[in-house]
mmCIF file as gemmi writes it, N, C-alpha and C atoms, coordinates in Angstrom:
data_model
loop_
_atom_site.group_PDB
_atom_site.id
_atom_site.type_symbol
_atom_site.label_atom_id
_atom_site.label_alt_id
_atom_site.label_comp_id
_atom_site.label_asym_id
_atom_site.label_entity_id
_atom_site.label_seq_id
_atom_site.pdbx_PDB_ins_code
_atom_site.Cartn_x
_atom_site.Cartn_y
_atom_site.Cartn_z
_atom_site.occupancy
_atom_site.B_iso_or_equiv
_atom_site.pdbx_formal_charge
_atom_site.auth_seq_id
_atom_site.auth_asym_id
_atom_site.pdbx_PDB_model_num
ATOM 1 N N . UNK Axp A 1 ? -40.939 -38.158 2.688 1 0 ? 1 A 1
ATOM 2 C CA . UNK Axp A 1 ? -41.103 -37.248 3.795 1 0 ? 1 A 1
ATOM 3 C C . UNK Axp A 1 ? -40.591 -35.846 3.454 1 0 ? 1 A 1
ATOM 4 N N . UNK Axp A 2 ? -39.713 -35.234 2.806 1 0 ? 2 A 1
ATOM 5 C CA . UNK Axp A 2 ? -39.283 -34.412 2.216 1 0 ? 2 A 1
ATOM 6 C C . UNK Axp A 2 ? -39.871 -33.522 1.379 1 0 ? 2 A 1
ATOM 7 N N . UNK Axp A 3 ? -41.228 -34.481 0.697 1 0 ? 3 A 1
ATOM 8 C CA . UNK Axp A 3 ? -42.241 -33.452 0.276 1 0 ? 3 A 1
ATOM 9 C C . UNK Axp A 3 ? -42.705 -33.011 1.24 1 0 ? 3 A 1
ATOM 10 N N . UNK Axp A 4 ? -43.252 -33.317 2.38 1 0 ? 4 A 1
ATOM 11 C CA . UNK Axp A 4 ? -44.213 -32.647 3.109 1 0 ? 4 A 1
ATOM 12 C C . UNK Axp A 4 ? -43.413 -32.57 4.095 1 0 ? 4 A 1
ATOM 13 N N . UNK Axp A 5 ? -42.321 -31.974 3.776 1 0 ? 5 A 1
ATOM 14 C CA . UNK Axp A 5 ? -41.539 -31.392 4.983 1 0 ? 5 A 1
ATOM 15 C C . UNK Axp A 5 ? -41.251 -30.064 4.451 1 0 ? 5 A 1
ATOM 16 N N . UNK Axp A 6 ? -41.681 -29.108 2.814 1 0 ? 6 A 1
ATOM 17 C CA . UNK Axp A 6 ? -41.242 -28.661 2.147 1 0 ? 6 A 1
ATOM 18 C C . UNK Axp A 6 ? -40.145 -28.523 1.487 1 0 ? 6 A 1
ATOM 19 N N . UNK Axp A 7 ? -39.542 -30.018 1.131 1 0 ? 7 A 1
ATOM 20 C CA . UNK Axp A 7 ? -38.259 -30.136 0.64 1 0 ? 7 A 1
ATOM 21 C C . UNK Axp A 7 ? -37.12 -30.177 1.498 1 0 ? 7 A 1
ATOM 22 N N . UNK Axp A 8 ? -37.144 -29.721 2.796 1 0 ? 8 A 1
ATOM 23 C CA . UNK Axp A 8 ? -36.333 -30.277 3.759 1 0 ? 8 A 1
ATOM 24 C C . UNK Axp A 8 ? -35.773 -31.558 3.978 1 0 ? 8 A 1
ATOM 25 N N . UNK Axp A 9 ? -34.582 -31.837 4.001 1 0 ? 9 A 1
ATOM 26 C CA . UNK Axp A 9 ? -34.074 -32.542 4.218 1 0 ? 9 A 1
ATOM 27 C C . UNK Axp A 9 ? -33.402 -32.624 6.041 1 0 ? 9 A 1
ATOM 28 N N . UNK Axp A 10 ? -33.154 -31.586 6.48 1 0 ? 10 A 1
ATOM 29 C CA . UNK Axp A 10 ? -32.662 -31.46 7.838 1 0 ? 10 A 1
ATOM 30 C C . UNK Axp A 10 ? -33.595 -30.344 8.106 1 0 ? 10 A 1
ATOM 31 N N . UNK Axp A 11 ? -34.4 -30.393 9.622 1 0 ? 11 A 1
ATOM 32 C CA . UNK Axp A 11 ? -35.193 -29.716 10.079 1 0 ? 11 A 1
ATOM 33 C C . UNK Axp A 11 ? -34.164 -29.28 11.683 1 0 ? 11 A 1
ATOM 34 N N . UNK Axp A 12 ? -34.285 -28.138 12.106 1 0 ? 12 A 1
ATOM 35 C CA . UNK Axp A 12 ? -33.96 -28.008 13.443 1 0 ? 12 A 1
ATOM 36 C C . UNK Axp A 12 ? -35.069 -27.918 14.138 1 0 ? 12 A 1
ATOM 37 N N . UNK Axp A 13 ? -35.202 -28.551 15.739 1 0 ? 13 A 1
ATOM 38 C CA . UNK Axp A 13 ? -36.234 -28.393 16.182 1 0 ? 13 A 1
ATOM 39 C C . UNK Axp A 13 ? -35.742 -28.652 17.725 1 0 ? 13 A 1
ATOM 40 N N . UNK Axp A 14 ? -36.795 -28.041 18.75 1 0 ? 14 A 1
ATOM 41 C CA . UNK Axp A 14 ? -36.313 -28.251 20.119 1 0 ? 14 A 1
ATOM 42 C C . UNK Axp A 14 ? -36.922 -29.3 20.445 1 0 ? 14 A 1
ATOM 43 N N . UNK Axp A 15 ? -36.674 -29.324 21.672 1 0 ? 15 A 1
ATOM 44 C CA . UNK Axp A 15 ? -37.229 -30.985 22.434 1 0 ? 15 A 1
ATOM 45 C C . UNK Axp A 15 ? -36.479 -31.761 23.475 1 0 ? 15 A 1
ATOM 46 N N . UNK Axp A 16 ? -37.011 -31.831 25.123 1 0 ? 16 A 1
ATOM 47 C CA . UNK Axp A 16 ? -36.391 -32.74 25.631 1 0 ? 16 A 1
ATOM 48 C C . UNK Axp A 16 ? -36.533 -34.476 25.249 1 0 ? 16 A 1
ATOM 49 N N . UNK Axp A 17 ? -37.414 -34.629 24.727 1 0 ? 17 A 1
ATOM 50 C CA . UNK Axp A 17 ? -37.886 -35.915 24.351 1 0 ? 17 A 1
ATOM 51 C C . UNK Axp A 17 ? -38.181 -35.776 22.809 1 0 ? 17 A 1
ATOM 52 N N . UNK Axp A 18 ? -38.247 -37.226 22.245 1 0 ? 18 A 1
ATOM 53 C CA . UNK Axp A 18 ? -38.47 -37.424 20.798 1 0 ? 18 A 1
ATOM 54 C C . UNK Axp A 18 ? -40.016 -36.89 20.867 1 0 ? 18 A 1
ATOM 55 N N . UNK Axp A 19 ? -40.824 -37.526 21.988 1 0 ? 19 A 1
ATOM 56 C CA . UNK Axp A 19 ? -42.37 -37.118 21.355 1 0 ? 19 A 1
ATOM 57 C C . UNK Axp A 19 ? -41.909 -35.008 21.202 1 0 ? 19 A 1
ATOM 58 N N . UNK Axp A 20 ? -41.658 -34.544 22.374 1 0 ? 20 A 1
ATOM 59 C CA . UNK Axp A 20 ? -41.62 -33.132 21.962 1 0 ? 20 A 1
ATOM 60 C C . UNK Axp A 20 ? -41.002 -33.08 20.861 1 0 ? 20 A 1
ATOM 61 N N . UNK Axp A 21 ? -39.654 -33.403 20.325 1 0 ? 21 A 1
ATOM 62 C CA . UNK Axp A 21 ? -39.227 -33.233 18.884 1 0 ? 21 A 1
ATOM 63 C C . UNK Axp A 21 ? -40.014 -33.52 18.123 1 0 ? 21 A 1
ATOM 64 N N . UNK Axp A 22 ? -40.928 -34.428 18.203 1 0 ? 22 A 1
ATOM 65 C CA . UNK Axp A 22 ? -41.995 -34.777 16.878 1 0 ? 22 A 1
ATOM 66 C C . UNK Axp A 22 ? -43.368 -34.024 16.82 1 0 ? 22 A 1
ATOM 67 N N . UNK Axp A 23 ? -43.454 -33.632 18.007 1 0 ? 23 A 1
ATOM 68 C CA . UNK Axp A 23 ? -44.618 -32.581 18.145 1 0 ? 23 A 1
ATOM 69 C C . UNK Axp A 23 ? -44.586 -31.564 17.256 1 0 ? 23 A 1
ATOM 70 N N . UNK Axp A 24 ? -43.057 -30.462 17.925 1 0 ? 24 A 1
ATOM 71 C CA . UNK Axp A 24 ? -42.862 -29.354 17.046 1 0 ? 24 A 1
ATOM 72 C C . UNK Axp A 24 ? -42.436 -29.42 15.814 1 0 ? 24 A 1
ATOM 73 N N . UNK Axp A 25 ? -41.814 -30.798 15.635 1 0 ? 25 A 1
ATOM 74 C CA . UNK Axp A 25 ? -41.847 -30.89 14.202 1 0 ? 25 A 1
ATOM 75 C C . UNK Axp A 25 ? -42.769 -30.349 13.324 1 0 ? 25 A 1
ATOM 76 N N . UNK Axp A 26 ? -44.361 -31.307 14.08 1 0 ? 26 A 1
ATOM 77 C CA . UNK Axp A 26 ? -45.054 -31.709 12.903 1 0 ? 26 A 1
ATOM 78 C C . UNK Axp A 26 ? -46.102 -29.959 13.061 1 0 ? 26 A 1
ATOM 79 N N . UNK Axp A 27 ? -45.526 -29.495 14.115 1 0 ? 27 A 1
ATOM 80 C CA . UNK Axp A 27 ? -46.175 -27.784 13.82 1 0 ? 27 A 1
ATOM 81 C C . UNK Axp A 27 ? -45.689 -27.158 12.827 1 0 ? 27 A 1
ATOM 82 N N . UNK Axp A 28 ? -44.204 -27.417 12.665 1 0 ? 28 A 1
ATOM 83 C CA . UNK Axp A 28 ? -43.988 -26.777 11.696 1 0 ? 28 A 1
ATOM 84 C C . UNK Axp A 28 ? -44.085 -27.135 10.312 1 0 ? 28 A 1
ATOM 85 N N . UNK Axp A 29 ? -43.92 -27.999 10.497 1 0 ? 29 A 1
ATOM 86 C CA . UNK Axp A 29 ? -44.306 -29.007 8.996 1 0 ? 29 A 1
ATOM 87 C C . UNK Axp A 29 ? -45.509 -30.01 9.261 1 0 ? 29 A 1
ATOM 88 N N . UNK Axp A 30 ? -47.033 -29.408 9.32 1 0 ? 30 A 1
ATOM 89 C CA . UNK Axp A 30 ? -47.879 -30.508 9.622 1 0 ? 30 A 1
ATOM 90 C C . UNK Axp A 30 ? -48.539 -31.569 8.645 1 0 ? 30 A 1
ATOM 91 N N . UNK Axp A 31 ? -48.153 -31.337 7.339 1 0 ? 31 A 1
ATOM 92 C CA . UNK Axp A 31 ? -47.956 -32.305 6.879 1 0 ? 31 A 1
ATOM 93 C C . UNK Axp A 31 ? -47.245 -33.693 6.851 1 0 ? 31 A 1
ATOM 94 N N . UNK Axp A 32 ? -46.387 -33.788 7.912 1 0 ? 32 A 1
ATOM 95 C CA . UNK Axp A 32 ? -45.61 -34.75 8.163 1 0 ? 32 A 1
ATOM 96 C C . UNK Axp A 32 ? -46.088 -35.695 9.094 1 0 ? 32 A 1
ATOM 97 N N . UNK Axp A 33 ? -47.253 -34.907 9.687 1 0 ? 33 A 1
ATOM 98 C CA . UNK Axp A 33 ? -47.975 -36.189 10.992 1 0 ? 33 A 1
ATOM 99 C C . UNK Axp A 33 ? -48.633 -37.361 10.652 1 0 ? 33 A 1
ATOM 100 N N . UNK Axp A 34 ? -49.26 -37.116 9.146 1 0 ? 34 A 1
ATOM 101 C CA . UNK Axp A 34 ? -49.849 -38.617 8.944 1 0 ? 34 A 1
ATOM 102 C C . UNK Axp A 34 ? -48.806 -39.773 8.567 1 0 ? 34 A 1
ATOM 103 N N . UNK Axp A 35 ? -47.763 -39.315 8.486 1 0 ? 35 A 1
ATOM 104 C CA . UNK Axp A 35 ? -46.038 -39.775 7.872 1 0 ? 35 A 1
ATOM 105 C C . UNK Axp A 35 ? -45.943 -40.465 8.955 1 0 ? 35 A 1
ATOM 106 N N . UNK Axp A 36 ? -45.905 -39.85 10.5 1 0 ? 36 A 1
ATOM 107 C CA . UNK Axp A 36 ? -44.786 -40.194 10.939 1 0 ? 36 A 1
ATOM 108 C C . UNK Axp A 36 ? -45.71 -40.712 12.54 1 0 ? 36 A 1
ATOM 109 N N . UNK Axp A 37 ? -46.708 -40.766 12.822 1 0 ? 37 A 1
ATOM 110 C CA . UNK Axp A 37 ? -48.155 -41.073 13.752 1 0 ? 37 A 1
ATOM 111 C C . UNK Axp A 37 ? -49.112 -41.55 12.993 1 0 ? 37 A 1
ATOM 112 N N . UNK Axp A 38 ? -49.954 -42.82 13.738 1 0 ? 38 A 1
ATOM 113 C CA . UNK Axp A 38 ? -50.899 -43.044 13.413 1 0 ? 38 A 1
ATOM 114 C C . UNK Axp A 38 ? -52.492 -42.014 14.308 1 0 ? 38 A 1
ATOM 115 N N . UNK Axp A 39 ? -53.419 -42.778 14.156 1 0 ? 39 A 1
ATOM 116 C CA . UNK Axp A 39 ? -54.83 -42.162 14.63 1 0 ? 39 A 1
ATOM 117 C C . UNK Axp A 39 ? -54.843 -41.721 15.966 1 0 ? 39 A 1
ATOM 118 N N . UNK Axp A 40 ? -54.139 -42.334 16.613 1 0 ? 40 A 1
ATOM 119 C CA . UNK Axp A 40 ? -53.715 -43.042 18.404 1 0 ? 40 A 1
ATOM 120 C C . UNK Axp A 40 ? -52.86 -41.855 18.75 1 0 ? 40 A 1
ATOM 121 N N . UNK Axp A 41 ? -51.902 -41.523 18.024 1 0 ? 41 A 1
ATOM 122 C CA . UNK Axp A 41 ? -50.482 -40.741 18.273 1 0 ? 41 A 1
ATOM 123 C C . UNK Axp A 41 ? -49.534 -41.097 18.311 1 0 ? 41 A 1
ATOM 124 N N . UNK Axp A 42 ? -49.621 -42.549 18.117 1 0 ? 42 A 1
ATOM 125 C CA . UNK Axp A 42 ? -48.613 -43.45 18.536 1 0 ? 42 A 1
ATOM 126 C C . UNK Axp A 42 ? -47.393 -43.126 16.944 1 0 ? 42 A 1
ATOM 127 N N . UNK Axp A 43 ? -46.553 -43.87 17.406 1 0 ? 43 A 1
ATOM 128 C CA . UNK Axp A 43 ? -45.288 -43.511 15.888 1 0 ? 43 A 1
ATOM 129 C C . UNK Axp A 43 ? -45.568 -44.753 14.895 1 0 ? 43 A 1
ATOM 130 N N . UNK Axp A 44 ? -45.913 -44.538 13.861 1 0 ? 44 A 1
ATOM 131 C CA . UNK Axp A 44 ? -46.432 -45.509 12.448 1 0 ? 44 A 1
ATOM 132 C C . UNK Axp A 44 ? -45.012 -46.536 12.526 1 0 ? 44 A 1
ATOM 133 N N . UNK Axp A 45 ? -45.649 -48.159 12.629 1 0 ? 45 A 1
ATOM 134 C CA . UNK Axp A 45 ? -44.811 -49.289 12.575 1 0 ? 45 A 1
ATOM 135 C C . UNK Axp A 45 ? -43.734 -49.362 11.219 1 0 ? 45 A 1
ATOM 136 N N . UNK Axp A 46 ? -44.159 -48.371 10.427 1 0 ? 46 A 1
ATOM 137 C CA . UNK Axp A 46 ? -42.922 -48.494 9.1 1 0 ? 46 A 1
ATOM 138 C C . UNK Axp A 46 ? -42.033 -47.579 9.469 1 0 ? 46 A 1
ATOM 139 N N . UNK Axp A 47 ? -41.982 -46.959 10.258 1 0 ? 47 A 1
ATOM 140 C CA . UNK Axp A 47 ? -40.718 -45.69 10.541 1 0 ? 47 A 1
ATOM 141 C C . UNK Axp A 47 ? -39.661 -46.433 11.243 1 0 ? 47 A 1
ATOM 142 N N . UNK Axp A 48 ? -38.456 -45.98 11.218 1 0 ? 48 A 1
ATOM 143 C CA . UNK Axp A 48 ? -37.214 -46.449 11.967 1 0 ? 48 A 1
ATOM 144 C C . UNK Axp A 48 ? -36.957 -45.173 12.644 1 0 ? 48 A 1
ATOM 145 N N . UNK Axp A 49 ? -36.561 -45.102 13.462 1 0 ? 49 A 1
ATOM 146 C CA . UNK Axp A 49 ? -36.018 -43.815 14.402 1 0 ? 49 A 1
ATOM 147 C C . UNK Axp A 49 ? -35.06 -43.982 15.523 1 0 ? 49 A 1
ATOM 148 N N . UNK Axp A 50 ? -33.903 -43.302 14.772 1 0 ? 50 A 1
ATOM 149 C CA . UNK Axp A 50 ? -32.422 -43.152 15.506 1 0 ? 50 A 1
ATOM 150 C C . UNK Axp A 50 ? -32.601 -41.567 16.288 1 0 ? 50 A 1
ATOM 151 N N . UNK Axp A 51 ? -32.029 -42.091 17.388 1 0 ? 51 A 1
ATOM 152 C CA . UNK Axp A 51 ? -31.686 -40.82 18.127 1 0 ? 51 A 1
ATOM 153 C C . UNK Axp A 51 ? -29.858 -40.983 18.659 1 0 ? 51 A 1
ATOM 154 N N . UNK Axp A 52 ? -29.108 -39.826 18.028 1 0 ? 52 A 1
ATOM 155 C CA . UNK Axp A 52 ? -27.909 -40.193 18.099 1 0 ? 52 A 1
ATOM 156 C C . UNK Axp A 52 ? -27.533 -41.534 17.773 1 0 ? 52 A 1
ATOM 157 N N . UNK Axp A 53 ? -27.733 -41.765 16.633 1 0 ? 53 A 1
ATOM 158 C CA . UNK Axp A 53 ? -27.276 -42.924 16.131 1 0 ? 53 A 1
ATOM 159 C C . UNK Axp A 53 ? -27.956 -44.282 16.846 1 0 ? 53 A 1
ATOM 160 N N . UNK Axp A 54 ? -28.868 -44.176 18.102 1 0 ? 54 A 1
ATOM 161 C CA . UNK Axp A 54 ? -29.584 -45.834 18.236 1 0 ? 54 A 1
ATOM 162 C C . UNK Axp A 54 ? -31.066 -45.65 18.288 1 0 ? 54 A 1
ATOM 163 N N . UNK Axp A 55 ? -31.581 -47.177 17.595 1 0 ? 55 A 1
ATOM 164 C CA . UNK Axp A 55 ? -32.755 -47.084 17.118 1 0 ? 55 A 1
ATOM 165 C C . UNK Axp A 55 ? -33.621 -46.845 18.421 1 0 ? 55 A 1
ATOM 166 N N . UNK Axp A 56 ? -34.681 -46.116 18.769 1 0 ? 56 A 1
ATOM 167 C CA . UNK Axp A 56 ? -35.142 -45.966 20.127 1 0 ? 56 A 1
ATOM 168 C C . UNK Axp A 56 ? -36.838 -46.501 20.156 1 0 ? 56 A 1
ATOM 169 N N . UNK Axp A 57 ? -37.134 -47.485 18.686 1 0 ? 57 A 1
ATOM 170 C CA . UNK Axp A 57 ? -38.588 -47.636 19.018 1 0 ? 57 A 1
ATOM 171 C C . UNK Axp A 57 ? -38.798 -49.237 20.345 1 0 ? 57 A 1
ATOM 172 N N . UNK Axp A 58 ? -37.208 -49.878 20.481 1 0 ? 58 A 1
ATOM 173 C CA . UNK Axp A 58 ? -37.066 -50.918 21.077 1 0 ? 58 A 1
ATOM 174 C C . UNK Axp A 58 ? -37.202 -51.107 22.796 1 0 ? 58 A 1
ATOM 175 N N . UNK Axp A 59 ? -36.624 -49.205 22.931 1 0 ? 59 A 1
ATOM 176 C CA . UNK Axp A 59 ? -36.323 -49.069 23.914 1 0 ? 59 A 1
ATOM 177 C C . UNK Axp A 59 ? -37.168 -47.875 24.324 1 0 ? 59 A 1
ATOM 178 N N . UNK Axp A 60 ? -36.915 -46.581 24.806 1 0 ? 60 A 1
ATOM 179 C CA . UNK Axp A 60 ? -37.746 -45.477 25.283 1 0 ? 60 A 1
ATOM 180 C C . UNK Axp A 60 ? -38.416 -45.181 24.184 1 0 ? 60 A 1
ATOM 181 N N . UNK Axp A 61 ? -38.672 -45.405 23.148 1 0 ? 61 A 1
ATOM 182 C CA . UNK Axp A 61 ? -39.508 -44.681 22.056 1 0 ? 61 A 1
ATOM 183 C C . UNK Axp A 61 ? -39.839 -43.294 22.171 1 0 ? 61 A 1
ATOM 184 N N . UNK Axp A 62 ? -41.114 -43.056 21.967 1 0 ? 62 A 1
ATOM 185 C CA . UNK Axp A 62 ? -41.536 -41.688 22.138 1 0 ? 62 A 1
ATOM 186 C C . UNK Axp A 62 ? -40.655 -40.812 23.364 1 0 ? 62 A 1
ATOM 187 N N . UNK Axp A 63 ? -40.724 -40.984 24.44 1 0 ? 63 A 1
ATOM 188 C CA . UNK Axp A 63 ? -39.749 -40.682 25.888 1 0 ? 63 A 1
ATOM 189 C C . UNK Axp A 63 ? -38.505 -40.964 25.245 1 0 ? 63 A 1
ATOM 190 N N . UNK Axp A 64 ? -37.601 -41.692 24.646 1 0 ? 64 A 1
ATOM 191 C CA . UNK Axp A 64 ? -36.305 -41.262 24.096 1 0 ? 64 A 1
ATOM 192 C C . UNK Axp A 64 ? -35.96 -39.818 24.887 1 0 ? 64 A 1
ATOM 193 N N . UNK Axp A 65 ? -35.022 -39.464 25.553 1 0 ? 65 A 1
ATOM 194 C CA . UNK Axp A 65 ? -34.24 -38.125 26.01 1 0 ? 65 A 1
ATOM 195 C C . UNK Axp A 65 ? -33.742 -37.714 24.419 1 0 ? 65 A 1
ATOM 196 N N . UNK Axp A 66 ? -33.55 -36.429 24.253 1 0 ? 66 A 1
ATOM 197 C CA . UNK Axp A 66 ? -33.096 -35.706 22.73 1 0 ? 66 A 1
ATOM 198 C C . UNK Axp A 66 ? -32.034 -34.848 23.698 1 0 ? 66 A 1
ATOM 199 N N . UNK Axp A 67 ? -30.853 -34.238 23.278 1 0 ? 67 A 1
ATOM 200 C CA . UNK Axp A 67 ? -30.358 -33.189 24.012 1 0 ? 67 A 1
ATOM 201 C C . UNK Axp A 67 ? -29.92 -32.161 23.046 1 0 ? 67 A 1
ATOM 202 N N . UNK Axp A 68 ? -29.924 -31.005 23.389 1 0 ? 68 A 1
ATOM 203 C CA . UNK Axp A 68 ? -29.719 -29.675 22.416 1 0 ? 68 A 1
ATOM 204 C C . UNK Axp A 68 ? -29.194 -30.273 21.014 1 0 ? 68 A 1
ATOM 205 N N . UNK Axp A 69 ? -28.03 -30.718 21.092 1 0 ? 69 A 1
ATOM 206 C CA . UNK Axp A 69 ? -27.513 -31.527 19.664 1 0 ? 69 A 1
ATOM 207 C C . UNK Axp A 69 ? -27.196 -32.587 19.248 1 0 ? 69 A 1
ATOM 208 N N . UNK Axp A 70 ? -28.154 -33.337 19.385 1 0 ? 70 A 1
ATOM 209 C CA . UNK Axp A 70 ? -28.383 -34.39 19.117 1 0 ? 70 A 1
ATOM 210 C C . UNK Axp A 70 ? -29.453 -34.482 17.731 1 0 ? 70 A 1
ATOM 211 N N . UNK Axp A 71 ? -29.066 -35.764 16.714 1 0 ? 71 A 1
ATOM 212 C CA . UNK Axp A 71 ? -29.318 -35.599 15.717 1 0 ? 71 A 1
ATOM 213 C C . UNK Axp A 71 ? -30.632 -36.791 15.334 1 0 ? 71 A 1
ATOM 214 N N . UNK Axp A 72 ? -31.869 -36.68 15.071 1 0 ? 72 A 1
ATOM 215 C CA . UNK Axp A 72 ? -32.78 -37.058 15.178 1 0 ? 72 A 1
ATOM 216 C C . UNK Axp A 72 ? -32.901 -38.166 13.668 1 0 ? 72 A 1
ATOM 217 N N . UNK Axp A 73 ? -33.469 -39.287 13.127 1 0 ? 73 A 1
ATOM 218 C CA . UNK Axp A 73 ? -33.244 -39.514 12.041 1 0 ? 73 A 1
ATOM 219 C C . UNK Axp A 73 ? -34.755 -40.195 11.967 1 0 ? 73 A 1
ATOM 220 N N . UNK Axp A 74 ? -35.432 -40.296 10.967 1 0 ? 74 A 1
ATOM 221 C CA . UNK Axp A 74 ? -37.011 -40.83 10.832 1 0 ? 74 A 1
ATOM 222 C C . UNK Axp A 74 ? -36.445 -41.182 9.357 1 0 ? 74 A 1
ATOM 223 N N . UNK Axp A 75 ? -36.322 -42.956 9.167 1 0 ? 75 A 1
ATOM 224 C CA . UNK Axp A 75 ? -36.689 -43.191 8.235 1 0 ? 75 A 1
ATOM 225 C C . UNK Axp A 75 ? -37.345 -44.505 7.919 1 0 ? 75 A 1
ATOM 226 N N . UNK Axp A 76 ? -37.873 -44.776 6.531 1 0 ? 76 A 1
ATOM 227 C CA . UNK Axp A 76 ? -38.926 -45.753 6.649 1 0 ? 76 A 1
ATOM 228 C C . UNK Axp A 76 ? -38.189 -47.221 6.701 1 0 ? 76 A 1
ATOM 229 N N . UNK Axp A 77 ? -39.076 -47.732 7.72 1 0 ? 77 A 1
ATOM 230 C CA . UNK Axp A 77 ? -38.441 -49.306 7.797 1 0 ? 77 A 1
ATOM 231 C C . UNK Axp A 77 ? -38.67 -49.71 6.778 1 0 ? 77 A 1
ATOM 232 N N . UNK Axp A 78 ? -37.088 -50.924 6.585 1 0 ? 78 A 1
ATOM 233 C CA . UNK Axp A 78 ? -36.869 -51.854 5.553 1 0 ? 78 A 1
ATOM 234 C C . UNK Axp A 78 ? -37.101 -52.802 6.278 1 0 ? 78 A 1
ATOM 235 N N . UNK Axp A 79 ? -37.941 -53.883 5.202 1 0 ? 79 A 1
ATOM 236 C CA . UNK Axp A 79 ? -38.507 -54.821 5.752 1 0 ? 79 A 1
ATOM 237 C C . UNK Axp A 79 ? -38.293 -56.543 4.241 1 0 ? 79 A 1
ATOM 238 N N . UNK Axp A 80 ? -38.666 -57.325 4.797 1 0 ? 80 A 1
ATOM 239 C CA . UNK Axp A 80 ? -38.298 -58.169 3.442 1 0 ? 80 A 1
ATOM 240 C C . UNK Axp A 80 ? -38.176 -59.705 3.778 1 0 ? 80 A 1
ATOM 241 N N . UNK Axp A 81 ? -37.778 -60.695 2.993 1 0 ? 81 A 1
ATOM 242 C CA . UNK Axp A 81 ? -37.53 -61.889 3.295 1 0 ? 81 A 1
ATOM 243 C C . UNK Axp A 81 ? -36.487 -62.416 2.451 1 0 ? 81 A 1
């Protein structure tokens, strides 16, 4: 994700909700939408996503609340047997 974030590792971005955080994300870095959404809009089943530290695809997902500083995390699910 870091390539097509232009090497970013930490992005700042506004947003009352994760979908708005992932929106303007992916304006600014729109290479990151096929990363991180499928066709639908929906958020791609290999991503994990913490908001302040809890995973939120279990619970509010996209609607997740974000607040000014709060720290957003997208990374790819580990998966295995």
């Amino acid at each position: 994700m870091r390539a097509a974030a232009g090497g970013a590792d930490v992005v700042a971005v506004d947003g009352q909700r994760l979908k708005q955080v992932i929106e303007n994300l992916c304006r600014i870095h729109p290479d990151l939408r096929p990363l991180i959404l499928d066709e639908n809009g929906s958020l791609h089943h290999h991503l994990a996503i913490f908001v302040d530290g809890v995973e939120v695809r279990a619970g509010a997902g996209l609607f997740a609340e974000v607040s000014a500083d709060s720290e957003v995390i997208l990374t790819p699910a580990l998966g295995g047997g």
